[in-house]
C-alpha positions as CSV (number, residue, x, y, z in Angstrom):
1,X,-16.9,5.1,5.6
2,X,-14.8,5.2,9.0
3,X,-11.9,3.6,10.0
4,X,-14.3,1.5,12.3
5,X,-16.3,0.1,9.6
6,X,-13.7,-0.4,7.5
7,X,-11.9,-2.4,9.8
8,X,-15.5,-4.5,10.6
9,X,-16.0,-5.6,6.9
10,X,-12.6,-6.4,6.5
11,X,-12.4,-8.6,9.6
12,X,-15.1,-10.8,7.8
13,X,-12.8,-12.0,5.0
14,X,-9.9,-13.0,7.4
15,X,-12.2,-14.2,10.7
16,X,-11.0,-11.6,12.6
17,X,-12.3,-11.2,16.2
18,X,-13.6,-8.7,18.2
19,X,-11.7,-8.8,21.3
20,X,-13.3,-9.0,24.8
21,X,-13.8,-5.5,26.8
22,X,-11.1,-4.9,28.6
23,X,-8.8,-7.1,27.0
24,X,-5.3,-5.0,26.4
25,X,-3.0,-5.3,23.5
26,X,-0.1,-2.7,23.1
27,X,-0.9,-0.3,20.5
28,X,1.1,0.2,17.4
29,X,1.4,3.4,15.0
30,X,-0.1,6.6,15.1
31,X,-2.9,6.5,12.4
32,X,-6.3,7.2,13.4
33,X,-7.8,6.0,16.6
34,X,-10.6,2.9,16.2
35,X,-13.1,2.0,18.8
36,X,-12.9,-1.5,18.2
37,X,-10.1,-3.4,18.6
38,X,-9.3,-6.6,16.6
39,X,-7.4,-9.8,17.4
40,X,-6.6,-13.5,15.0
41,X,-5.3,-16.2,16.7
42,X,-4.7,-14.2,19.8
43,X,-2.3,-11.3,18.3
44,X,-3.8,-7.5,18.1
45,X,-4.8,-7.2,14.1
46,X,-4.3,-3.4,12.7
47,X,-3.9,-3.5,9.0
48,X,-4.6,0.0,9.0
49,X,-1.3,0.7,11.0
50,X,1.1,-2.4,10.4
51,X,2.3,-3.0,7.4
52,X,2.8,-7.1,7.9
53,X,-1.0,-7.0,8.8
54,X,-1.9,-5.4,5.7
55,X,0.5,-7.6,3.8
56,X,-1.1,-10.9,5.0
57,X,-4.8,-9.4,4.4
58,X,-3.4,-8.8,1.1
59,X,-2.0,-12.6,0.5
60,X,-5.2,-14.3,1.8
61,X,-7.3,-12.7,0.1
62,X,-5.4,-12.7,-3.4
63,X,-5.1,-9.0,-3.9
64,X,-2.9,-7.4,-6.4
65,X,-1.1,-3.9,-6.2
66,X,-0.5,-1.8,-8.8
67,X,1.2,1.6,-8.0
68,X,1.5,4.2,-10.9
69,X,2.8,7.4,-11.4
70,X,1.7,9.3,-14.3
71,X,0.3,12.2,-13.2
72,X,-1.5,11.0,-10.1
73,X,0.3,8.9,-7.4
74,X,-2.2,5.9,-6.0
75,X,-2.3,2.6,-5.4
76,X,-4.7,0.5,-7.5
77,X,-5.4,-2.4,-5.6
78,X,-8.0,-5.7,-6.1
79,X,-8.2,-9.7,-6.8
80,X,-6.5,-10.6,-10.0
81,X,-6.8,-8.3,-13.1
82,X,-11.1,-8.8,-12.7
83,X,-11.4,-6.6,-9.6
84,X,-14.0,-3.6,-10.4
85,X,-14.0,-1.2,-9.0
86,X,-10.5,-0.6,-8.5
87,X,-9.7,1.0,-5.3
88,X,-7.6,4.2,-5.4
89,X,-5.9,5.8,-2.9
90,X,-3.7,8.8,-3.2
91,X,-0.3,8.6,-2.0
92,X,0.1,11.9,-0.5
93,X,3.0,12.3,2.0
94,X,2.8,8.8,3.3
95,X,2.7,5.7,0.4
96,X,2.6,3.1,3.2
97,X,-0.3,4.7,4.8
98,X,-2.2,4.7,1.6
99,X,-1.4,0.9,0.5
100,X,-2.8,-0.2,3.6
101,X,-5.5,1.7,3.1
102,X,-6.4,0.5,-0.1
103,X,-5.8,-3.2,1.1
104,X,-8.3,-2.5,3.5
105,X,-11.1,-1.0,1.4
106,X,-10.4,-3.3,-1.3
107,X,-10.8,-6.0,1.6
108,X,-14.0,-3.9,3.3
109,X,-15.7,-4.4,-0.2
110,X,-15.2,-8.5,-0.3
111,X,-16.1,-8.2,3.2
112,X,-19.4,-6.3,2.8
113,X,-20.7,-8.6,0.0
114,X,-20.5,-11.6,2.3
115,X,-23.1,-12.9,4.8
């Protein structure tokens, strides 16, 4: 799934907004590039990028962490210790990168089961 998608299913769970063509927000991070940008209450909303965005889609939506080491670095991440699937993510050079990441898939799947 792309970043764009992602980013779509995930908005549902948090109300995020499309904002309106031509509206400008400064940009922040270097990740991948989406086509669609999204705004709450006003304010540019880039979990993929920020790390406070991701941190609040995490908090709303009840989401739990769990980072392990043994053999294969990833983050593990879902609602309480029910969440199945669990959503993986491999660290690779950039652990930040990859927990927001998995926030967002792990958000993308609530988001995609919801009308």
């Amino acid at each position: 799934m792309n970043d764009d998608k992602l980013l779509e299913l995930a908005a549902k769970t948090v109300g995020a907004k499309r904002c309106r063509p031509g509206q400008s927000f400064s940009r922040i991070g270097d990740g991948p590039s989406v086509t669609t940008v999204w705004s709450i209450d006003g304010e540019m909303w880039e979990p993929l990028q920020v790390d406070g965005d991701a941190f609040r889609l995490m908090v709303k939506l009840h989401l739990t962490i769990d980072s392990h080491s043994e053999g294969l670095k990833g983050v593990w991440v879902g609602p309480g210790v029910t969440f199945k699937p669990e959503i993986v993510e491999l660290f690779g050079t950039d652990p930040y990168a990859a927990t927001r990441r998995a926030i967002v898939r792990a958000a993308a799947d609530i988001g995609g089961t919801m009308l």
